[in-house]
N, C-alpha and C positions, 0 to 999 in steps of 0.2 A: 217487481212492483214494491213501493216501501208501504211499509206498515209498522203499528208503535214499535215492535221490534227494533227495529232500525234508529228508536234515538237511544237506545242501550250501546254501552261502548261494549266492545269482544265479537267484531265485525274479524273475519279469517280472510275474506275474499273480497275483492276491488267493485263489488254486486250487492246486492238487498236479500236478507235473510233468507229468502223465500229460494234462494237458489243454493243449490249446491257445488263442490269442486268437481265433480262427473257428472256426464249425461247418461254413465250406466243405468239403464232400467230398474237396476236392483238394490239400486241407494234406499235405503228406507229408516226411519227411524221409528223407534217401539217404545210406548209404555207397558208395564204390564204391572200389576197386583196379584194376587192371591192372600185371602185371610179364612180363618176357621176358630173354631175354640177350641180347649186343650182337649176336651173328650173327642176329637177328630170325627164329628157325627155330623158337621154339616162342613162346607167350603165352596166358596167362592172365587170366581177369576174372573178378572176386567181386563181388558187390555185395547191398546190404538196405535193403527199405524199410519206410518206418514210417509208416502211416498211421490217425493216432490217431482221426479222425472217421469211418473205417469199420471200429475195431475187428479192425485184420490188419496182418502182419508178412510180407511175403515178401521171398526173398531168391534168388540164385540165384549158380553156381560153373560155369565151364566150362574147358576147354583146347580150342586147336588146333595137331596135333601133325601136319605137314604137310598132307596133302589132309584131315584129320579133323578134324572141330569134336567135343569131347564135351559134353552140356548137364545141369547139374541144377537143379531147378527145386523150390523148397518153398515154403509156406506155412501160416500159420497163425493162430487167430483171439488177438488181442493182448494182452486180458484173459483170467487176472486174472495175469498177469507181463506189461506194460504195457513195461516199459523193458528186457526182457532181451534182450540182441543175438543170440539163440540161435533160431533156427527150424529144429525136428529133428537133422539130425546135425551141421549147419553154424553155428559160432558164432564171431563176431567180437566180440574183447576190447582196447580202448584202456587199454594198459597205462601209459601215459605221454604227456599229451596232448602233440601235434605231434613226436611224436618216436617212438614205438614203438606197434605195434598189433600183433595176434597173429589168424591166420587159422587157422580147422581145419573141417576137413572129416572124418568119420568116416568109416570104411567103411561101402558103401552099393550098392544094386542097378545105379548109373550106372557099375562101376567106376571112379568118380573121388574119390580122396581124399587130405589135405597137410595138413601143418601148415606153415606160413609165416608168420613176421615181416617184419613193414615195418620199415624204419629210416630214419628220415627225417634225410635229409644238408641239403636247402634248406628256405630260410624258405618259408614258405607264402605264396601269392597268392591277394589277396582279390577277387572280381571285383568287377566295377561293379556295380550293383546289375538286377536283370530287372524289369521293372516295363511288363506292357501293359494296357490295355482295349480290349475291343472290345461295340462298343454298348451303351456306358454302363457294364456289368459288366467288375470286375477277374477276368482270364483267367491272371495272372502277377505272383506279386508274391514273390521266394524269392533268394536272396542263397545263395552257395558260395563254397567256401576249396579251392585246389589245394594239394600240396605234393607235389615231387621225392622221391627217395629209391632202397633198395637192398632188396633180399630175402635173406633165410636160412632154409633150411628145408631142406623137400622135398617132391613132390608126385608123388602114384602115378597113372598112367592106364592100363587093359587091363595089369596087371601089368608095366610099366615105369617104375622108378622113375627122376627125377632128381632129380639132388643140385642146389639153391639156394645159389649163394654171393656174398656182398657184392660179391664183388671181378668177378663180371660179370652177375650179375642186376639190371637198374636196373627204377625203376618209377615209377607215379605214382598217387596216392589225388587223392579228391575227398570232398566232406562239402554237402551242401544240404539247404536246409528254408524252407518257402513253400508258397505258392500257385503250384502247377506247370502248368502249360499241359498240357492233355491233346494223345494224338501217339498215332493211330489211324491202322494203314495195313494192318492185319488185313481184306483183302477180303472175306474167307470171312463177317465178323461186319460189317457196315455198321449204323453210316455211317464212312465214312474220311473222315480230318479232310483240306482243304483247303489247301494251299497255292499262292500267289500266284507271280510268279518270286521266286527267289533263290538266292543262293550261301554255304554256310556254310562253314566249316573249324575245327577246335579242335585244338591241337598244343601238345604239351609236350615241351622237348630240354631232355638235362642233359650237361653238360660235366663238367672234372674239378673247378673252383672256381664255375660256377657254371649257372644254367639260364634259360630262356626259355618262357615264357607265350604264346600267342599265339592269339586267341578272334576271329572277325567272322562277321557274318552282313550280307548285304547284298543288297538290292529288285536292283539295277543296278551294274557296274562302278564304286566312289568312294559311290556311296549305301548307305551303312551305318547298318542297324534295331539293330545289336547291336556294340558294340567294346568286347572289354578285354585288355591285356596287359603285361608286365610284365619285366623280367629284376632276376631274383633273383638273393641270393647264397647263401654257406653257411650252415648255419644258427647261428641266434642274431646274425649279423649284421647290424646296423641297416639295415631297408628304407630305400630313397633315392626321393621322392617324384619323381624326374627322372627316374626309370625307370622310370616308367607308359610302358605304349602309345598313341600319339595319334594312329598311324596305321597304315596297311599296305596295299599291292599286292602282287599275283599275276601269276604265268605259269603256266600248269599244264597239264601234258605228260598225257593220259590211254590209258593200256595199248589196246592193241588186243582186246578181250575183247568177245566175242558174247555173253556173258551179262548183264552190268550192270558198274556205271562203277568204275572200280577207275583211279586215280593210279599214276601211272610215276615221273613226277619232279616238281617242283615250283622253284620261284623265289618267296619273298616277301620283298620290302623295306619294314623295321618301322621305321618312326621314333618315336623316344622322346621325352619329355616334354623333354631335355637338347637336342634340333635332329639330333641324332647318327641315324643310318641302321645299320641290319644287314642285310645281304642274307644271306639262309636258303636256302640250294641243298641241295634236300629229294631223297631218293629212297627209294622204299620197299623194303623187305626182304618174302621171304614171309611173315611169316606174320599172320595177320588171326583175329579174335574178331568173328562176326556176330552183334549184341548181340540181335537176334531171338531168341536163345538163352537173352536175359535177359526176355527179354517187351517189348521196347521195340519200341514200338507193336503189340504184340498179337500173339498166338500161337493158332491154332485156338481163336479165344473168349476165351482167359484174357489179362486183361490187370492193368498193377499195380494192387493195394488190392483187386480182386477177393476176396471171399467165397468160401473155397473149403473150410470144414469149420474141425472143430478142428485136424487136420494133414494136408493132401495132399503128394504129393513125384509128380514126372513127369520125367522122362528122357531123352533121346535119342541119336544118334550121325549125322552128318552125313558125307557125302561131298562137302565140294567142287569135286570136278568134274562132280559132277553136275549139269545144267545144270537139274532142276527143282528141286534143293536152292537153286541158287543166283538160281532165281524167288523161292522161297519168300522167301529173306532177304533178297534186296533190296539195299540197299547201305548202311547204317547201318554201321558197323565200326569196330574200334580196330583200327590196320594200324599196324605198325612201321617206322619211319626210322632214315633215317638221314641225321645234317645235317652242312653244313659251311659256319662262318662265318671265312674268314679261314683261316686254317691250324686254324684247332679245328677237332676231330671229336666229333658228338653223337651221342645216341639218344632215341628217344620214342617216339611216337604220334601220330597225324592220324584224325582224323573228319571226315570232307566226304561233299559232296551238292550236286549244281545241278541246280533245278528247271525245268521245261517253261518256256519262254517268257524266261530271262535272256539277257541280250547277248551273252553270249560262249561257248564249249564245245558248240556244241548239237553235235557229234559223239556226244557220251552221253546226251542229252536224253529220246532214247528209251526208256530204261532210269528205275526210279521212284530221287526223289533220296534218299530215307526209307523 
């Protein structure tokens, strides 16, 4: 069907924006956000997906505000407003590509709602590309763009509001669209998807002039299925293709936690495209976003691109120290850093997980890595 889309020129296919070059099911494209302040004591994640071959838009908004995760959760079916980044109260508007994007959330039964802008200070990092098959069939085929940046706004939870400001809310967006690897670890709903050993970690720090990218996944310690990373500069400044990631080691220090695997500290040395080495001496701050909240990898049955009506919306409020809250999610999480390369001081996010059977960590093994 056309829509204003369509009087944009950068049309790919002989069709109207609303369609894709597959009818795979698992075409989907993703916004995502996460922002916090530098004392890593609160944090926030938005995120929307778009899944044109199953006719649905869901999206989902949470905070954790100490031991509290809050979750909201909508969706809705895609047609006939196809491209509107709007699912129920929550709509995300790209005001200014790579540079300004606008979140809001309306008031709603979750007590959670903000209006917040991105402003994006670094150039964006393009990853390597994701490209697998398994047995003959592509399982993965989908390309993403990071980019650094700051927050302004504000954002209400349980009638507490904070104030969002540039000058110490830092953050980081993401933007993907492919063929996504499905990621089932929703017990309750089987079959839950399998994985082999390995180690993953995904981490963004921003400095005062510039930031760092840094993405692997890897079978065994040095054998790496996945690498990309990058250190950027401010924005608008000319990428330097010498400051690709080409490599990366670990040391990683994990928290004493009887409930699932949670990082302390961290050591990784990145070499770049240039021969040049950074060593990243990582530590985490409290507070953590268990994306379970977002439906990654399934939620009591609902999982993304699910069918769920013209518009449902579901809710909840998490106690983290609850140690059956903390079965439920598992270990998936955007957890706040805090780094230091050299006399810089950064801040970010890390995502990890090592699975049953890798060489190294089994102290947390016991604990699922997704």
């Amino acid at each position: 069907m056309l829509t204003a889309q369509d009087d944009l020129i950068g049309h790919q296919l002989p069709t109207t924006y609303d369609h894709v070059g597959t009818s795979d099911p698992a075409w989907m494209e993703r916004l995502w956000y996460t922002g916090h302040p530098k004392n890593g004591e609160i944090i926030f994640d938005i995120g929307l997906g778009y899944h044109p071959n199953r006719n649905v838009m869901d999206a989902f908004a949470g905070v954790t505000v100490g031991n509290i995760q809050t979750n909201f959760r909508v969706s809705r079916r895609l047609r006939p407003n196809p491209l509107d980044t709007e699912v129920g109260p929550l709509k995300i508007e790209v005001l200014e590509g790579l540079k300004r994007h606008r979140l809001t959330l309306a008031p709603n039964d979750s007590g959670l709602s903000f209006d917040i802008e991105f402003l994006g200070t670094m150039n964006a990092h393009e990853e390597e590309p994701h490209f697998r098959r398994r047995q003959g069939r592509v399982t993965e085929n989908m390309m993403r763009g990071q980019q650094l940046g700051v927050y302004q706004g504000w954002l209400e939870v349980d009638g507490e509001r904070f104030e969002i400001t540039p000058d110490d809310w830092l953050g980081q967006r993401d933007h993907s669209w492919g063929v996504r690897a499905e990621m089932r670890s929703d017990e309750s709903h089987p079959p839950v998807t399998f994985y082999p050993p390995f180690l993953y970690a995904w981490t963004t720090v921003q400095f005062a002039d510039h930031g760092l990218h840094v993405f692997f996944k890897e079978r065994a310690p040095g054998d790496f299925i996945y690498l990309s990373g990058e250190a950027v500069g401010p924005l608008g400044q000319r990428p330097d293709p010498k400051l690709r990631m080409t490599g990366v080691s670990h040391d990683i220090t994990w928290a004493d936690d009887p409930h699932g695997q949670r990082v302390e500290s961290a050591t990784f040395d990145v070499t770049l495209a240039d021969g040049c080495t950074r060593q990243m001496h990582l530590r985490t701050l409290p507070a953590r976003y268990y994306l379970k909240g977002g439906l990654y990898g399934g939620l009591n049955g609902w999982f993304h691109g699910d069918d769920k009506g013209k518009l449902h919306t579901e809710h909840d409020r998490w106690d983290l120290s609850d140690p059956a809250i903390r079965t439920l999610v598992r270990t998936i999480c955007d957890h706040v850093i805090e780094v230091r390369i050299d006399d810089e001081v950064g801040y970010g996010i890390m995502e990890y997980g090592v699975g049953k059977g890798y060489a190294r960590y089994p102290q947390v093994q016991q604990h699922p890595a997704i």
